[in-house]
C-alpha positions as CSV (number, residue, x, y, z in Angstrom):
1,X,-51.4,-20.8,-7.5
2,X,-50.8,-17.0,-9.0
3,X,-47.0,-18.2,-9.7
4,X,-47.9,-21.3,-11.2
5,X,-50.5,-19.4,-13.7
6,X,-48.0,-16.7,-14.3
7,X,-45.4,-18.8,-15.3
8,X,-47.3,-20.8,-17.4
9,X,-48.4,-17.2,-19.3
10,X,-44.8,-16.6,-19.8
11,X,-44.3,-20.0,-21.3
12,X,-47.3,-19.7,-23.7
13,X,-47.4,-15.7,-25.1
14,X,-48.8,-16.6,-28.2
15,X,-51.8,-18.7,-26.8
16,X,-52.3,-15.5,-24.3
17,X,-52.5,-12.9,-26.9
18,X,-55.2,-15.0,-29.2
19,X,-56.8,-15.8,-26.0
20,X,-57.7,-12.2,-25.4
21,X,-58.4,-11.2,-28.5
22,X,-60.7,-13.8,-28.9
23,X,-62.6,-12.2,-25.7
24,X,-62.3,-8.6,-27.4
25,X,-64.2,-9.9,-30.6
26,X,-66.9,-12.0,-28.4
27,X,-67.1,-8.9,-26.0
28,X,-67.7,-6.9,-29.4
29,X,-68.9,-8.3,-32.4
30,X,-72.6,-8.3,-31.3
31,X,-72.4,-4.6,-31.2
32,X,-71.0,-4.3,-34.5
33,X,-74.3,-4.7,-36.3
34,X,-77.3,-2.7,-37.5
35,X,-79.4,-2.7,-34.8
36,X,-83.1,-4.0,-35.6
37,X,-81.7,-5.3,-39.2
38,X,-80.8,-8.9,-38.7
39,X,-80.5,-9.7,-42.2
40,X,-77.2,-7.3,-42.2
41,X,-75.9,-8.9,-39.2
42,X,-72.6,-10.3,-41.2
43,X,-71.5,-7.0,-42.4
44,X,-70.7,-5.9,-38.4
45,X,-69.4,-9.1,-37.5
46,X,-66.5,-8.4,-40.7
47,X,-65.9,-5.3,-39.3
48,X,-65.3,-6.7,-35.8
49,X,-63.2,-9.1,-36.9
50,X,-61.1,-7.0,-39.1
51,X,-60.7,-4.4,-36.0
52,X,-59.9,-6.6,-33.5
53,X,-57.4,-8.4,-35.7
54,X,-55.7,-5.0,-36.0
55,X,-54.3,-5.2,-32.4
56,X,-52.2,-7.8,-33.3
57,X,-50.0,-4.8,-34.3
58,X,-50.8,-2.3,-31.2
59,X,-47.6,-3.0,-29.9
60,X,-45.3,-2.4,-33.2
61,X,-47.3,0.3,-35.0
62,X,-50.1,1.5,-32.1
63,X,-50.7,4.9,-33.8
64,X,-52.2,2.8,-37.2
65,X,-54.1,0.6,-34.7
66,X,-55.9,3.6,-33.1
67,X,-56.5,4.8,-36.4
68,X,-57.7,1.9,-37.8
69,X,-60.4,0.8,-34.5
70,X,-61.3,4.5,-34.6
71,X,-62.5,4.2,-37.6
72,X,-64.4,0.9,-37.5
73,X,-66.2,2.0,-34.2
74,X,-67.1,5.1,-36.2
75,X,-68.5,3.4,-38.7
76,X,-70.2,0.6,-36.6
77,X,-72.0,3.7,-34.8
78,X,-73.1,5.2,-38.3
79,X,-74.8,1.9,-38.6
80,X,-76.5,1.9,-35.3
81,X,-74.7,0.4,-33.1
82,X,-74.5,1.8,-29.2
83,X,-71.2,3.9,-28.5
84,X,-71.2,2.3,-25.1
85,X,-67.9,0.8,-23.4
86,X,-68.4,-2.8,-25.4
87,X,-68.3,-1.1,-28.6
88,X,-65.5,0.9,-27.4
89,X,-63.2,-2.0,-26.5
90,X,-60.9,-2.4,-29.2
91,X,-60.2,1.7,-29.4
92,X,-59.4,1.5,-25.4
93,X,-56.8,-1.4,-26.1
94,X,-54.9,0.2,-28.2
95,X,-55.2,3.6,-26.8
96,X,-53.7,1.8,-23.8
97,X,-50.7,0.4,-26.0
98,X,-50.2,3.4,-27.3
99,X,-50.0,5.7,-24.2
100,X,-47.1,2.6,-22.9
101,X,-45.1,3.2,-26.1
102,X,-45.6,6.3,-27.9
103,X,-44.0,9.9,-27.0
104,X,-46.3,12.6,-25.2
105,X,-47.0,14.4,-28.4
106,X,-48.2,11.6,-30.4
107,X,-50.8,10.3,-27.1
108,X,-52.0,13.7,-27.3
109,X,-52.3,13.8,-30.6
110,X,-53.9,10.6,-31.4
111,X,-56.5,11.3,-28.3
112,X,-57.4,14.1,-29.4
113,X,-58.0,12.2,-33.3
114,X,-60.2,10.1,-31.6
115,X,-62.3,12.6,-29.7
116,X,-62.9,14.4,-32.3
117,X,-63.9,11.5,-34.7
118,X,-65.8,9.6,-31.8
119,X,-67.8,12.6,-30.0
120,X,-69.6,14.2,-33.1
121,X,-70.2,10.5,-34.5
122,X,-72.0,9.6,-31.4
123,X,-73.8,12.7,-30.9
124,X,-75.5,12.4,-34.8
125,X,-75.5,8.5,-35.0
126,X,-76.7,7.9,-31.0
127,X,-80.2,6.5,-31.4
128,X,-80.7,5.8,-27.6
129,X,-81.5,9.8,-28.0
130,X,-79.7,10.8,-24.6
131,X,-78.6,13.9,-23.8
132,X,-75.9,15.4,-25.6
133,X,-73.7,16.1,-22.5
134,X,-74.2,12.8,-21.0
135,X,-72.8,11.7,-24.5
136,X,-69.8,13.3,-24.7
137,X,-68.7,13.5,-21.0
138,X,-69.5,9.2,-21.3
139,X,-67.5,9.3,-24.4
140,X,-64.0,11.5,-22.9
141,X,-64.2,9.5,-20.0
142,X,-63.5,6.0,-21.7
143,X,-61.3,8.0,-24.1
144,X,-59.0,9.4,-21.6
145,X,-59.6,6.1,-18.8
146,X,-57.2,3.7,-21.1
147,X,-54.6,6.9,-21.5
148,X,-54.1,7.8,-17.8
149,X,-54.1,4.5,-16.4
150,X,-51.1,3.4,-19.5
151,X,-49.6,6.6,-18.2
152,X,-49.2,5.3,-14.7
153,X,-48.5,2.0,-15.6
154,X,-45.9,3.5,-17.9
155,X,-44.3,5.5,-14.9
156,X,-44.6,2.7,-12.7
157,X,-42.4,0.3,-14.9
158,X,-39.9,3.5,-15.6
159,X,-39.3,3.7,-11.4
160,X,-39.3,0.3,-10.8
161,X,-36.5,-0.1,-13.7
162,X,-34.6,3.0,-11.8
163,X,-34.8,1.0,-8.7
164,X,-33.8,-2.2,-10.6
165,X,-30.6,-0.5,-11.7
166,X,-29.8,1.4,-9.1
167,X,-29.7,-1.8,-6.6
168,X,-27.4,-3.6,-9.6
169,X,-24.9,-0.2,-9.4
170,X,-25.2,-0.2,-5.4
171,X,-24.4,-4.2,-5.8
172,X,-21.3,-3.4,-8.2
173,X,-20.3,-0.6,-6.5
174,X,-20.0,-3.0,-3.5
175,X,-18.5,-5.4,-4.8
176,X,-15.9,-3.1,-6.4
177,X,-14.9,-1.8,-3.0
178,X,-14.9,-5.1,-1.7
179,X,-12.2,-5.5,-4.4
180,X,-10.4,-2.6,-3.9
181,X,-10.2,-3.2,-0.3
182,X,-9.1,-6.5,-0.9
183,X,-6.6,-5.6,-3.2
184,X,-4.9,-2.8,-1.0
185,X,-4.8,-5.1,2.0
186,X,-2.6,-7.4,-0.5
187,X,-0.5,-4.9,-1.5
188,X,0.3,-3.8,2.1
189,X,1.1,-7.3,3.1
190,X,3.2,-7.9,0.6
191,X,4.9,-4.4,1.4
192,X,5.2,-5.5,5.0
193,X,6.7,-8.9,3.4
194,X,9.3,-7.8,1.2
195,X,10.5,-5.4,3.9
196,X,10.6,-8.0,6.3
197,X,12.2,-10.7,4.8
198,X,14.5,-8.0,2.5
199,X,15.9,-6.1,5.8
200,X,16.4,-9.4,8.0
201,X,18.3,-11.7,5.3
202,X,20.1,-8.5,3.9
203,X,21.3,-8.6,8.0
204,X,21.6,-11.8,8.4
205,X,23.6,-12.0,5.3
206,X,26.3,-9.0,6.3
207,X,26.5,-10.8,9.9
208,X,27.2,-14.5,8.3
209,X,30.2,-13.5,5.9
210,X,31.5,-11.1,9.1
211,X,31.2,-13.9,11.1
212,X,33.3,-16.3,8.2
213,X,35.5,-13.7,7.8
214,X,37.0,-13.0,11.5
215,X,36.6,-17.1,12.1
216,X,40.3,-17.8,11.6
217,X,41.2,-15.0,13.1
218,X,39.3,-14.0,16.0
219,X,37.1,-16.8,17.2
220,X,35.4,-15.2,19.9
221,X,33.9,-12.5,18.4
222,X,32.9,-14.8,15.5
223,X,30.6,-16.7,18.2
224,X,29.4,-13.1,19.4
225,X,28.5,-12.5,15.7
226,X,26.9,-15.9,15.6
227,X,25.0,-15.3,18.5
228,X,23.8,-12.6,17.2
229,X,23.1,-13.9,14.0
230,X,20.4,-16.4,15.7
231,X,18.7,-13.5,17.2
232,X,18.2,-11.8,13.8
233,X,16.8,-15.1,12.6
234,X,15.0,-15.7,15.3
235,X,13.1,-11.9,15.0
236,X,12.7,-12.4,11.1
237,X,10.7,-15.0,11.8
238,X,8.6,-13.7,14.4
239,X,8.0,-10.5,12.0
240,X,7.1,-12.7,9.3
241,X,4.7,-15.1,11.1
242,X,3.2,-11.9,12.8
243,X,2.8,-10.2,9.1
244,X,1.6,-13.9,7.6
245,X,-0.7,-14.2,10.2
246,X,-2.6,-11.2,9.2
247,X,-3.9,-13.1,6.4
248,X,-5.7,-15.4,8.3
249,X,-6.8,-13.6,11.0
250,X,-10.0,-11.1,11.4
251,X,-10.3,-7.4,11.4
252,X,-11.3,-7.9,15.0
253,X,-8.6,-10.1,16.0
254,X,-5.9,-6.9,15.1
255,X,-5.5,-5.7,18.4
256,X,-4.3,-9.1,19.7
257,X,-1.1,-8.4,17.4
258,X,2.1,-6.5,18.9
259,X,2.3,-2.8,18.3
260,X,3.3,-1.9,15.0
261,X,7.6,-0.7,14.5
262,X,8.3,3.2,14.8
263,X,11.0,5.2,15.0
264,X,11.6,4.9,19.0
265,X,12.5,1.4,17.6
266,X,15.7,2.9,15.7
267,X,18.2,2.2,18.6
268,X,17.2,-1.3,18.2
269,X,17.4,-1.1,14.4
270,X,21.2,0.7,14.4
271,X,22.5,-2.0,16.7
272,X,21.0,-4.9,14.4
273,X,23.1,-3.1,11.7
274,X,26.3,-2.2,14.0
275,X,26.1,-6.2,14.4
276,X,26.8,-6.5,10.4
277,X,30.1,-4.2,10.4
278,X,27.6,-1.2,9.8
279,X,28.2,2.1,11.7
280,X,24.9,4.2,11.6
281,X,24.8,7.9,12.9
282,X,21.3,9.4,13.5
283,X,20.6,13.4,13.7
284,X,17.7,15.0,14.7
285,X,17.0,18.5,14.2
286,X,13.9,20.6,15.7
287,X,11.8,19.5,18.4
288,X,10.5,15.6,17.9
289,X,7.0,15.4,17.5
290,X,4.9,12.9,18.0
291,X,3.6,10.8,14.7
292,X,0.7,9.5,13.2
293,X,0.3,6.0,14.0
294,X,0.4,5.5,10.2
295,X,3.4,7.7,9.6
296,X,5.4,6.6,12.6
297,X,4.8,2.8,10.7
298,X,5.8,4.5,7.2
299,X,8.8,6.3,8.4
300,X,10.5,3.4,10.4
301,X,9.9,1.1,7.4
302,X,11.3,3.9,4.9
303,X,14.3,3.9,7.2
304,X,14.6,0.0,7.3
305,X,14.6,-0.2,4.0
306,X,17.0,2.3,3.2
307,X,19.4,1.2,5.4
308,X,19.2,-2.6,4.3
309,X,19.9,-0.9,0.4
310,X,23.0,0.7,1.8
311,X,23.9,-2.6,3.4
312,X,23.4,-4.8,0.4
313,X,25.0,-2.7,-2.4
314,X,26.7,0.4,-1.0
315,X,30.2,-1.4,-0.1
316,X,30.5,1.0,2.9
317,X,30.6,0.4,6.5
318,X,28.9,3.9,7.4
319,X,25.7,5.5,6.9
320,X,23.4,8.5,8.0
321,X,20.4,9.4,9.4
322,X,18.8,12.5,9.5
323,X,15.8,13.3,11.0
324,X,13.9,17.2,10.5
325,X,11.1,17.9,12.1
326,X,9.3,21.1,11.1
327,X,5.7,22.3,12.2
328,X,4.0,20.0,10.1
329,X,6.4,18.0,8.5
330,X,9.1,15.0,8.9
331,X,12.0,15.2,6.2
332,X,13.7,11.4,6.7
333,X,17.2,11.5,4.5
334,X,18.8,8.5,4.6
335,X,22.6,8.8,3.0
336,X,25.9,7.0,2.1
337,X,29.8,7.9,1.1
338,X,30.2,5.8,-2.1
339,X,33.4,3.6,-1.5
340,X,36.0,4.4,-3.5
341,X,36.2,0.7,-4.5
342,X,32.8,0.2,-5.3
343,X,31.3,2.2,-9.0
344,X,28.5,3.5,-8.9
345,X,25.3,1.0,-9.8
346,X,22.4,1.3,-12.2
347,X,19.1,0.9,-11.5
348,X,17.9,-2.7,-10.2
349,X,14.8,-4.3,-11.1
350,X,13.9,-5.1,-7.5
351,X,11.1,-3.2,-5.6
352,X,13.0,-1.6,-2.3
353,X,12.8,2.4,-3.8
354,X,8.7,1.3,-5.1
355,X,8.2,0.2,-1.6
356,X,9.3,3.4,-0.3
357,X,7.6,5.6,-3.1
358,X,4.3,3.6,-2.0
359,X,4.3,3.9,1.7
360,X,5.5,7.7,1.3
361,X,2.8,8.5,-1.0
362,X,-0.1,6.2,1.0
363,X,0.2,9.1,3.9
364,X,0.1,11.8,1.4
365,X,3.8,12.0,1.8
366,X,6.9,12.9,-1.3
367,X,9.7,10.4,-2.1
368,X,12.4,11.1,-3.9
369,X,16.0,9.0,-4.3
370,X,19.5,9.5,-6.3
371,X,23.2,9.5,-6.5
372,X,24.7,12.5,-4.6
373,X,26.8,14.9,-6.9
374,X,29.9,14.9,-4.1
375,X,29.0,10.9,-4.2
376,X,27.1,8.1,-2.7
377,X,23.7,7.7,-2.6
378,X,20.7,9.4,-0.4
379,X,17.1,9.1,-0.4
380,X,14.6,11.6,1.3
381,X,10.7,10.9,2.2
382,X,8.7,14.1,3.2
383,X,5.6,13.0,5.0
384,X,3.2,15.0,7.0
385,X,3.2,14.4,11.2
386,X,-1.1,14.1,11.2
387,X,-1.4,12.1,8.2
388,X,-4.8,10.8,6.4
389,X,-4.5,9.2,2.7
390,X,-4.5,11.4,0.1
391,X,-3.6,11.4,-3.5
392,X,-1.4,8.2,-4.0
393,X,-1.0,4.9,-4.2
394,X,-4.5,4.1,-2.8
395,X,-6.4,6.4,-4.6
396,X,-7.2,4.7,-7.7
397,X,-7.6,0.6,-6.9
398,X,-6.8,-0.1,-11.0
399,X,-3.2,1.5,-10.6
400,X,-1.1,-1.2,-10.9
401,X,0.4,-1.7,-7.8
402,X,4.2,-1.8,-9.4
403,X,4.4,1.7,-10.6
404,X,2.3,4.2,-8.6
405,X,3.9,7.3,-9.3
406,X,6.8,7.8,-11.4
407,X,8.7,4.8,-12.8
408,X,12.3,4.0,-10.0
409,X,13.8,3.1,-12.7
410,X,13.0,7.0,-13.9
411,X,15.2,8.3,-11.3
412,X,18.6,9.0,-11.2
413,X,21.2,6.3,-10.8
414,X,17.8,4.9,-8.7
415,X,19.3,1.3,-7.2
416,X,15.9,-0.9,-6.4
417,X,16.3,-3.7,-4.6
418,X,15.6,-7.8,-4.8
């Protein structure tokens, strides 16, 4: 019943406002009269009607408004009317107005205007004859009643629209996380995707025109090679329905998956590679460590990918590995002799070197990639053995996901792949 009349107050404003002050001139007019003089009884109900039709304008201009009622309910007391709370009506409206809008100067100010126009008007015009201290503490208290409660209501509406917007910034800031979260877990997929299907095709690839090439002349090992080359198939496919599948499966289904690559997996990795007529040499110097699970992840992809770039556009049948483990670092250099038939290439517009910036930089980690001055090509990650995220790739979520750091195609002779 409360909702339904509220919403029907909302609908009709107007018909509300004339409502009430239609109930502020009834509630007033009879005391704006000469008391005992009935022949003058119009004059007072003018002046009624001309100060309550004054608060139509409490809410634009509410310092005129308790100006103007101030002065009619001083001169309806000089006339004899009571300066009891009836009388006092219209100046306790728009005192109220006026301590919801105005600044804390101008409510003290205007209170105090009234006071002092109100208190010595009742005290010499007053013919109920009370006591003078009765008078004026009757008259501060309905002076200052319509002030402190608009004070309060004021504050009230102030908190509850600092509550209001702080739930909408909680709710944005949410939903902005929500985003941002959403938006890294895309760009790691689709990391995890283009090094997948880049490394295993690039394979594949090398293994198929191996395999064409010895056919004619050495069958045999062309069926080895063949063989082989349905194994690498067979394992792209199993990484990319494993990666794929991350997409559809929950945060608490994750530990169903297999364990994520590392670098005890680079046996595996060189042999996949000796398969395609490319000799891989590792080195390791200092004592291994073990990784972060993030870092060991990082470092094994960094290496992938490096070594399916040497694969694809090197024109060499040889690369390095080199592995450095300090204290509290891993320096990963991945190299290559350039062939002496192959130039040198410029820079690609595919994103193998911005997948290995990102996933260097995503464990607070250094990349860095370029033609060596005795020839070739090398790239070297630096990333810390305890990792957690720092400054990077995931730090800002409006970064655009293609160029984290410095532009690849701002390094030297930088060959990016796809």
């Amino acid at each position: 019943m409360v909702t339904r009349l509220r919403r029907r107050i909302d609908r009709h404003p107007r018909l509300v406002e004339a409502a009430f002050l239609l109930l502020v001139y009834a509630a007033t007019s009879n005391q704006y009269r000469r008391v005992g003089n009935d022949i003058l009884w119009w004059p007072g109900f003018a002046l009624a009607a001309v100060t309550c039709t004054s608060l139509l304008a409490r809410r634009r201009r509410p310092g005129a408004v308790v100006a103007l009622t101030t002065l009619g309910t001083a001169v309806a007391g000089s006339q004899g009317s009571t300066f009891g709370p009836l009388l006092l009506l219209p100046v306790i409206v728009a005192l109220y107005e006026l301590a919801l809008r105005a600044s804390q100067q101008t409510i003290r100010t205007y209170g105090l205007l009234v006071a002092v126009v109100l208190v010595p008007s009742a005290l010499r015009w007053d013919v109920e004859d009370e006591p003078w201290a009765n008078e004026a503490v009757s008259l501060a208290f309905w002076i200052l009643l319509p002030i402190l409660h608009g004070l309060a209501v004021r504050a009230r509406r102030a908190y509850m629209d600092t509550v209001r917007t702080r739930a909408e910034d909680a709710e944005r800031t949410r939903h902005e996380e929500a985003q941002r979260r959403v938006t890294e877990e895309r760009v790691r997929i689709a990391r995890e995707l283009h090094d997948v299907v880049a490394h295993h095709m690039a394979l594949a690839n090398a293994q198929a025109v191996t395999a064409a090439h010895l056919f004619p002349t050495h069958p045999a090992q062309t069926g080895q090679i063949l063989t082989e080359l349905t194994g690498t198939t067979t394992a792209a496919l199993h990484e990319l329905e494993a990666t794929v599948g991350l997409l559809r499966q929950p945060e608490t289904a994750e530990e169903s998956l297999n364990p994520a690559p590392g670098l005890d997996r680079l046996p595996d990795l060189v042999a996949a590679f000796a398969a395609a007529a490319l000799h891989i040499t590792i080195a390791v110097d200092g004592p291994v460590k073990p990784l972060a699970a993030g870092v060991d992840l990082n470092a094994f992809r960094i290496v992938q990918e490096a070594l399916t770039n040497v694969a694809k556009h090197a024109g060499v049948n040889t690369a390095h590995v080199h592995l450095a483990y300090a204290r509290e670092q891993l320096t990963i250099t991945v190299s290559n002799n350039r062939s002496p038939n192959t130039p040198p290439r410029a820079p690609g517009g595919g994103f193998g070197l911005i997948s290995m910036r990102e996933r260097a930089q995503s464990v607070g980690g250094r990349f860095r990639a370029g033609h060596r001055p005795e020839g070739g090509f090398a790239v070297t990650a630096e990333l810390p053995i305890n990792a957690r995220p720092e400054s990077g790739f995931h730090d800002d979520p409006r970064t655009d996901c293609r160029r984290p750091g410095p532009a690849a195609s701002d390094l030297p002779g930088a060959d990016r792949l796809l």
